[in-house]
N, C-alpha and C positions, 0 to 999 in steps of 0.2 A: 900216470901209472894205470896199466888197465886193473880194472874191476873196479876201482874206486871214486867214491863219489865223494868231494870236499862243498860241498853245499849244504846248507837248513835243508832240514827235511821239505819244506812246503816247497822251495829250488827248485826241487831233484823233477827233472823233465820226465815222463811217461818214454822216451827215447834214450835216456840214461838209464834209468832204472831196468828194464830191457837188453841195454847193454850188462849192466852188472849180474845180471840173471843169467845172460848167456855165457858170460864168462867164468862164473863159479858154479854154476851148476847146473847148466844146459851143457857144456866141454864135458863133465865128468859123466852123465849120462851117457851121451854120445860113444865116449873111451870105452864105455862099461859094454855097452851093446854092440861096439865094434867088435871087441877080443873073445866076446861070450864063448862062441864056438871053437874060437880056436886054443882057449883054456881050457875047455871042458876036454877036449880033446889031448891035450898033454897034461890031462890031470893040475895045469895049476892054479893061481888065485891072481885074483887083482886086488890090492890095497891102493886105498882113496884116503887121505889122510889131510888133514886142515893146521889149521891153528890155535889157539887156545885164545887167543883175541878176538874171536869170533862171539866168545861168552863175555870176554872182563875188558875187551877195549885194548890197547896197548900203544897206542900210533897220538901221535899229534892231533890226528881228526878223530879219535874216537873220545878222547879228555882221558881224565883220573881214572 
């Protein structure tokens, strides 16, 4: 599954980690800075919205 890493922390490769940064939050940057202009320009907004497991875990790899 992208973005995710199922390894111990000490695992997690410098090329994984990387990858997971580019996929949650290097993409939504990028989105952000692509439409700037052409929002501003039609007056509208971009909403960026996550998940609430990002705080309390929820997934088989995050535990309890």
């Amino acid at each position: 599954m992208l973005g995710q890493i199922y390894s111990p922390f000490g695992g997690v490769s410098r090329a994984e980690w990387q990858r997971l940064l580019d996929v949650n939050l290097t993409s939504a940057f990028l989105l952000a800075k692509a439409v700037r202009e052409p929002l501003r320009v039609a007056q509208g907004s971009l909403t960026l919205i996550s998940s609430t497991n990002g705080l309390h875990g929820g997934s088989a790899a995050s535990g309890p």
